[in-house]
C-alpha positions in Angstrom: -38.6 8.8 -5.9 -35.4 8.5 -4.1 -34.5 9.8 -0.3 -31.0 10.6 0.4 -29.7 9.0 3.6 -29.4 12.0 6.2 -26.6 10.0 8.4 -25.0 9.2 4.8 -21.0 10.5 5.0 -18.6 11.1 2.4 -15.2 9.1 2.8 -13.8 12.9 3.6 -16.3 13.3 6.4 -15.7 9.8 8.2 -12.0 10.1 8.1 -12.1 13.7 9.4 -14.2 12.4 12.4 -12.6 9.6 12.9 -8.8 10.6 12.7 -9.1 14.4 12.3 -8.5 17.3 9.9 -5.1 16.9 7.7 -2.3 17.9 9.5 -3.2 17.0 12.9 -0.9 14.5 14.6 -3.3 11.6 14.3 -4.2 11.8 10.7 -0.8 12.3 9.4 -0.3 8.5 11.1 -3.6 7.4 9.5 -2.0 8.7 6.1 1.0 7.6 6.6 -0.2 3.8 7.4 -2.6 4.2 4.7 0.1 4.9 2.3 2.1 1.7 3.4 -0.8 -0.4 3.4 -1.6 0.9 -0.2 1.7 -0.2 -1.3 1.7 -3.7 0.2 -1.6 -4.0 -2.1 -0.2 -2.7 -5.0 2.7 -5.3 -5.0 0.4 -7.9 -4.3 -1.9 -7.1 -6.9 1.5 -7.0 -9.3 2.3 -10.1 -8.5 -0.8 -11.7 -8.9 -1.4 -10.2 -12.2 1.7 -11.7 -13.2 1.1 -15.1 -12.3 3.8 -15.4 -9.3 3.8 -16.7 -6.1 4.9 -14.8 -3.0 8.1 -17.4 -2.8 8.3 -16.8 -7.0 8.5 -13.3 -6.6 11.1 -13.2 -3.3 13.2 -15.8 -5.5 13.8 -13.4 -8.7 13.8 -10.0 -5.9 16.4 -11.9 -3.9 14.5 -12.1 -0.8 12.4 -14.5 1.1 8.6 -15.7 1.3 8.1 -14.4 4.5 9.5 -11.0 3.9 7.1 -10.8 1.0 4.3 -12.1 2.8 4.7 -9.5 5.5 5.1 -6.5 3.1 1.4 -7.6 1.2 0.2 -7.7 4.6 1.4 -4.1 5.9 3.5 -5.9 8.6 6.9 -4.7 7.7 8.8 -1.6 6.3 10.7 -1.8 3.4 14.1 -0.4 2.5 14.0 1.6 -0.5 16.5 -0.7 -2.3 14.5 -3.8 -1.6 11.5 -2.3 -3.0 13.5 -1.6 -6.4 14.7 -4.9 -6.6 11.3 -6.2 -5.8 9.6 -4.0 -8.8 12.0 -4.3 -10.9 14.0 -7.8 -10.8 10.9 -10.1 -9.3 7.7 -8.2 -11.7 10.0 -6.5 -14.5 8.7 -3.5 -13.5 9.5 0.2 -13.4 9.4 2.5 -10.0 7.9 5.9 -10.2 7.5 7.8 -7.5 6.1 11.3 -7.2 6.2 13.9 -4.2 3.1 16.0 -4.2 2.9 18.7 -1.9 
């Protein structure tokens, strides 16, 4: 016999306590350093996958360790041109981007 967890939340619950419903001021921040932190992952995760170190990968994108390093780590924004060059010249990758309203 199993007993659900009455103080259990769903992620949806906790991040509408926490940071509000969408489209309040404070949860549009949360998304919108969720989304960047998301990214810094994703690149990491790329460049792991392909067997690259951080200085590797600024090398062949034409950028430094550092600025890498920050990027994985969510401490810096990225130009939109950088991050092309970063996708596709340092992991021969392709950029796709999608707007979803």
């Amino acid at each position: 016999m199993t007993t659900k967890n009455k103080n259990l939340k769903s992620l949806d619950q906790f991040v509408n306590e926490k940071f509000g419903e969408k489209g309040t001021d404070k949860r549009e921040r949360f998304e919108a350093d969720y989304d960047a932190f998301k990214l810094g992952v994703l690149i990491q995760q790329a460049r792991v996958q392909k067997g690259l170190t951080q200085e590797q990968l600024a090398e062949l994108a034409g950028t430094n360790k550092s600025y890498i390093s920050k990027l994985e780590r969510n401490l810096k924004d990225i130009r939109f041109s950088t991050l092309q060059r970063i996708i596709n010249d340092g992991l021969g990758g392709h950029l796709d981007i999608a707007i979803r309203l």
